[in-house]
C-alpha positions as CSV (number, residue, x, y, z in Angstrom):
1,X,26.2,18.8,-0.9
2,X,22.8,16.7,0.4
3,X,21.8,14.3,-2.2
4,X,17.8,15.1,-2.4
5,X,15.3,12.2,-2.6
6,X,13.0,12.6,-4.5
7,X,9.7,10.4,-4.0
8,X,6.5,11.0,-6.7
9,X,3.6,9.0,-4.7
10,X,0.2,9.2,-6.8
11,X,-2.9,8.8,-4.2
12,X,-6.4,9.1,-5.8
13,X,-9.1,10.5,-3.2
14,X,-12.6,11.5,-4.4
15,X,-14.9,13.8,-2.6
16,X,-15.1,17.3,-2.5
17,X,-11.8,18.5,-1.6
18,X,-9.5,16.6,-4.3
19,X,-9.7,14.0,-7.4
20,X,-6.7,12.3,-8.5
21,X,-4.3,14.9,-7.0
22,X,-0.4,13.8,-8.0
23,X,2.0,14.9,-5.1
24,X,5.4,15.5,-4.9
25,X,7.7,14.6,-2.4
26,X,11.2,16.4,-2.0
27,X,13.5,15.4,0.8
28,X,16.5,17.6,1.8
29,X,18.8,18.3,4.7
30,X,15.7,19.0,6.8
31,X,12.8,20.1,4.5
32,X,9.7,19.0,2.8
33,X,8.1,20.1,0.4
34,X,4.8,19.4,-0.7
35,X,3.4,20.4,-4.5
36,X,0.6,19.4,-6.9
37,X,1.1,18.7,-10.4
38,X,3.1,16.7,-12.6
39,X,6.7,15.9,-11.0
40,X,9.7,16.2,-13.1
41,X,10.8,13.3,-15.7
42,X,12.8,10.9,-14.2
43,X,17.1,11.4,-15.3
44,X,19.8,8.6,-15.8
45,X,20.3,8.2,-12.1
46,X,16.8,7.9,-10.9
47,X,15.1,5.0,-10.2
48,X,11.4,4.8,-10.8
49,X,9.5,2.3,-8.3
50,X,6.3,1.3,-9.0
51,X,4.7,-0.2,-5.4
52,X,1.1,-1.4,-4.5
53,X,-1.0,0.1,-1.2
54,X,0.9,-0.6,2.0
55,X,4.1,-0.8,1.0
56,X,4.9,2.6,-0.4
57,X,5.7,3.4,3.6
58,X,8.8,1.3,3.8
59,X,10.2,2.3,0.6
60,X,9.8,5.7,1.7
61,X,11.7,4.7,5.0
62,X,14.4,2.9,3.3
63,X,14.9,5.5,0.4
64,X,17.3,8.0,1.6
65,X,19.8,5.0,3.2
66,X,19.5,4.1,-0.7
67,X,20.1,7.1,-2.1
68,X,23.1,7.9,0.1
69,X,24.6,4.7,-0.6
70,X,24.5,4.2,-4.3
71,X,23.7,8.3,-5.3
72,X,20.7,6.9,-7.4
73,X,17.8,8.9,-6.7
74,X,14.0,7.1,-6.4
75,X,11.1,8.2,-8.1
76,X,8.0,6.2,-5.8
77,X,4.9,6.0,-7.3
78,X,1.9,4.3,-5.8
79,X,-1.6,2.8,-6.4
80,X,-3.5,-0.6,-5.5
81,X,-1.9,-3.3,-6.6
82,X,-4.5,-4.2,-9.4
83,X,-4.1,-0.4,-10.3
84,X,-0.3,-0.9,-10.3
85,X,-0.5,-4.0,-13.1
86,X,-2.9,-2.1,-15.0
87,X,-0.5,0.9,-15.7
88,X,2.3,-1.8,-16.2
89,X,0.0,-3.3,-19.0
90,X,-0.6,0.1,-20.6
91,X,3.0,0.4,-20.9
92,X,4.4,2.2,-18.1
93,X,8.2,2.3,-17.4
94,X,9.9,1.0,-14.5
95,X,12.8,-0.7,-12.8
96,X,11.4,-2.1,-9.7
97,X,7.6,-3.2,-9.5
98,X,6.3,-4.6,-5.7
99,X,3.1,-6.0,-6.0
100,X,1.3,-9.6,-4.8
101,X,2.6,-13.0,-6.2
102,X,0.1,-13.7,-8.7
103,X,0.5,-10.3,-10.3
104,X,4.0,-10.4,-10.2
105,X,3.8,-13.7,-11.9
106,X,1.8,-11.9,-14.8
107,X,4.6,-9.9,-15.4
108,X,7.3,-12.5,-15.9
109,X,4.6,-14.7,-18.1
110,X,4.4,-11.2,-20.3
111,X,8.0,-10.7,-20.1
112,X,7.6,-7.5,-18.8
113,X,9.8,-8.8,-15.5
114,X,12.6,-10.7,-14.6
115,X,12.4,-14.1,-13.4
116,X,15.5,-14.1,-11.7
117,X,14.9,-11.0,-9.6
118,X,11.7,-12.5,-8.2
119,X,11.9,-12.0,-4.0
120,X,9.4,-12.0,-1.6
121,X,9.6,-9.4,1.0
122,X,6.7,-8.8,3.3
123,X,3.4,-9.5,4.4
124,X,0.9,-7.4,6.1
125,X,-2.9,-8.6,7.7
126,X,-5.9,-6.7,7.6
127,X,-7.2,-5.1,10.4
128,X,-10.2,-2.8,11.9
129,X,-9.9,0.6,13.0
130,X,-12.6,3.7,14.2
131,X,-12.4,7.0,14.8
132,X,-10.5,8.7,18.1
133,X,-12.4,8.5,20.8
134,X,-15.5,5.9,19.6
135,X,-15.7,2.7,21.3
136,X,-13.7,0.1,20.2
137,X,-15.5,-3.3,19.4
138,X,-14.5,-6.7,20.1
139,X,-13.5,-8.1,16.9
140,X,-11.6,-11.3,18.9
141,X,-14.4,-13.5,17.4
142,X,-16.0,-14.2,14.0
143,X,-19.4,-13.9,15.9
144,X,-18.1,-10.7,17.3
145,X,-16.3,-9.5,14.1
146,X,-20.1,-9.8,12.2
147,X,-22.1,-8.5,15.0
148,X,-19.6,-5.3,15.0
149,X,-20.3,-4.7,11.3
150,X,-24.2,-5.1,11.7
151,X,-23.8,-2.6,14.2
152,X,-21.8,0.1,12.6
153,X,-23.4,3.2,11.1
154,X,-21.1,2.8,7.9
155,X,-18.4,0.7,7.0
156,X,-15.3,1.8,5.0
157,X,-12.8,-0.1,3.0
158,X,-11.0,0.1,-0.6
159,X,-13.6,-0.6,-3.5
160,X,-13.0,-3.9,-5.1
161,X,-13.4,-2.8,-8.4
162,X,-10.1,-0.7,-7.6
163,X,-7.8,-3.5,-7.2
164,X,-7.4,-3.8,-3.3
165,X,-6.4,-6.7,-1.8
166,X,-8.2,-5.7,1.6
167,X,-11.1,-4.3,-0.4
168,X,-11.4,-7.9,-2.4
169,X,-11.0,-9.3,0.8
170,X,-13.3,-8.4,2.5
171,X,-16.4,-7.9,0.4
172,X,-16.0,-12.0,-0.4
173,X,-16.1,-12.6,3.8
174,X,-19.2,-10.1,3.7
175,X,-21.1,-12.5,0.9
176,X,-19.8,-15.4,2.5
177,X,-21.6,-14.6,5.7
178,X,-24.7,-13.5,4.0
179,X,-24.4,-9.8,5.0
180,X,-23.7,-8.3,1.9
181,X,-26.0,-6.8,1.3
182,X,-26.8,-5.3,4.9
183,X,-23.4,-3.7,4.4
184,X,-23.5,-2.7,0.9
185,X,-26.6,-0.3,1.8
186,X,-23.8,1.6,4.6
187,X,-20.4,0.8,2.9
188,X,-17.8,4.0,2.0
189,X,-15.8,2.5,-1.3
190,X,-12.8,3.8,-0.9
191,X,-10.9,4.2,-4.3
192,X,-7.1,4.5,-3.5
193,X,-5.2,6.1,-0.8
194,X,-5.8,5.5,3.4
195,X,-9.4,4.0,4.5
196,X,-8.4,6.1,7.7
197,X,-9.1,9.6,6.4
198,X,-12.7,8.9,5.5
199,X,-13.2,7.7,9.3
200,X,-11.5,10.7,10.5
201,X,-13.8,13.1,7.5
202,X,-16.6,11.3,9.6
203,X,-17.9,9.0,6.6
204,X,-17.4,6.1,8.3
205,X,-17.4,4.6,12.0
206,X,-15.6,1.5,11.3
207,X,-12.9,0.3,8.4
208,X,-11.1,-2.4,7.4
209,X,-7.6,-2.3,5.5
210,X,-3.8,-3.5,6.0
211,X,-2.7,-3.0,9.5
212,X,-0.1,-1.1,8.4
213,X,-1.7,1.4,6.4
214,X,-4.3,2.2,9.5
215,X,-1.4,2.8,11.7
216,X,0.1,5.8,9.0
217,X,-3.4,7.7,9.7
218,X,-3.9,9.8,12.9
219,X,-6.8,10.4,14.1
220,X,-8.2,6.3,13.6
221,X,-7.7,3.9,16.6
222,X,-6.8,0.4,15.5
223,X,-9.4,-2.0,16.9
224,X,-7.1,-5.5,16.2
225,X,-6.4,-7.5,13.2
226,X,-9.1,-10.1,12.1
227,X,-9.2,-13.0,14.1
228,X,-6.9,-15.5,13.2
229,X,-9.5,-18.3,11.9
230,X,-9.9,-15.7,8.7
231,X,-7.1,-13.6,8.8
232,X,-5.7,-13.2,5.3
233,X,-2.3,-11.5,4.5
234,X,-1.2,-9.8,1.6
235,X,2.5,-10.9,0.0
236,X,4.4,-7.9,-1.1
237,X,6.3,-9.4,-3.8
238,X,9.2,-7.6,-6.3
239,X,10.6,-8.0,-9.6
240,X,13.4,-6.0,-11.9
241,X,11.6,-4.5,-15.2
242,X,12.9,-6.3,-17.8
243,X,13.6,-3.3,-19.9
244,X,15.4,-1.5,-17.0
245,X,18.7,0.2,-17.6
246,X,19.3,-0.2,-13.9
247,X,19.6,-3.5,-13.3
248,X,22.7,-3.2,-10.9
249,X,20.9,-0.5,-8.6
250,X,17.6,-2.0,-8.4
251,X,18.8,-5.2,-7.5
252,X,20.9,-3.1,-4.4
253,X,17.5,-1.8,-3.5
254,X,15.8,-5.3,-3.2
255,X,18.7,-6.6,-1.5
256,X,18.2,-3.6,1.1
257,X,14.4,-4.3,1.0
258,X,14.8,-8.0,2.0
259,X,17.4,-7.4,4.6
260,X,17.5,-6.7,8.1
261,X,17.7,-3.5,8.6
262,X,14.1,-3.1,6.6
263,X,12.7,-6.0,8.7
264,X,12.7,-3.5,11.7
265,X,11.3,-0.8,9.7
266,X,8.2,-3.4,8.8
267,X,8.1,-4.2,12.7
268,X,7.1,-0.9,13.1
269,X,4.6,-0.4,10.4
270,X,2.4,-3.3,11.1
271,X,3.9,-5.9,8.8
272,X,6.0,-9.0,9.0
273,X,9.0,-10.2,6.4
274,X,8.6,-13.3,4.6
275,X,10.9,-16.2,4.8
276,X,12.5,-17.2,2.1
């Protein structure tokens, strides 16, 4: 028999079409299947991973080697990483929680994490994208960077207030540079999920997030990452739930995370591993 994989990723998107829409993911021999509504409860074998914005894409990539190897099954599930600490605070389970540093730290200060299990794996930069076909701005310069945003028609990237690290980011360098706001009257706040599909929905005509999470949306052409002067990358950092009962397996999957077969898989999503 093929072991399925099952992967529960939460997205919020807002508009018309959908609001806070929970999908399920079921891997097979060949198949996927794609539901909405409340997924299954997790058994004695799975695995429930709690993982901030980017990074969702290479667990997804590395699950099934997991699975196959160790016959655990994970449950993924996926929000900003300020949305990720808050559910933690409100008392969600887990066994593995990927997030930045500092909020990682939170979690071992509240005892809610293991010290011991603290790694580092990744780190991704923020870059620009725009729609299929528009013209693509040079962004190679701070000066050229600023002049692009002045010019665009609307500007997209994940709401502050949500908990993005790009989002955060971002709206600082806009106040810093005394355009905020000039781009506050145009910006599209995205509240979870891929800045990409708002460009490609046509809200937008340029947006900023994690390189990697522009390159999962088709349809968006990415314009280049920030220039290096003010280039800031997010740290994708893990930790073992305290109150896991699957110690043993979750520390397999975050030796498999940090290891080299998953440093190709980052290659080709846009992000980097992080040396110990």
């Amino acid at each position: 028999m093929i072991p399925l994989l099952c992967l529960r990723i939460r997205n919020v998107f807002y508009g018309s079409r959908m609001t806070a829409v929970k999908k399920t993911i079921v891997f097979g021999a060949s198949a996927i299947v794609l539901s909405a509504g409340l997924p299954p409860s997790a058994s004695a074998d799975d695995l429930k991973v709690l993982t901030a914005g980017a990074y969702k894409q290479v667990v997804a990539a590395m699950a099934p080697q997991f699975e196959a190897s160790t016959g655990h099954r994970i449950i993924l599930e996926n929000d900003t990483a300020g949305g990720v600490a808050r559910r933690i605070e409100g008392g969600a389970a887990f066994d593995v929680a990927i997030m930045t540093p500092d909020l990682v730290a939170r979690l071992v200060a509240s005892r809610k994490a293991d010290a011991a299990s603290v790694v580092n794996l990744a780190r991704v930069g923020i870059g620009a994208m725009v729609p299929a076909g528009a013209p693509k701005p040079d962004i190679r310069t701070v000066e050229g960077l600023k002049q692009a945003l002045l010019d665009a028609r609307s500007v997209a990237y994940i709401d502050p207030a949500a908990g993005g690290s790009s989002g955060i980011y971002m709206a600082k360098l806009f106040q810093q540079w005394g355009i905020g706001d000039a781009i506050e009257r145009k910006a599209v706040k995205v509240q979870g999920g891929y800045v990409g599909d708002h460009l490609v929905n046509n809200e937008a005509t340029l947006g900023f997030q994690q390189v990697s999470e522009i390159l999962a949306v088709k349809g968006v052409v990415f314009v280049g990452p920030l220039p290096a002067e003010i280039q800031n990358f997010t740290v994708y950092t893990a930790a073992i739930g305290a109150a896991s009962r699957e110690q043993a397996a979750a520390q397999a999957l975050l030796h498999l995370l940090a290891g080299p077969e998953t440093a190709r898989v980052l290659q080709e999503r846009g992000m980097e591993p992080v040396k110990p």
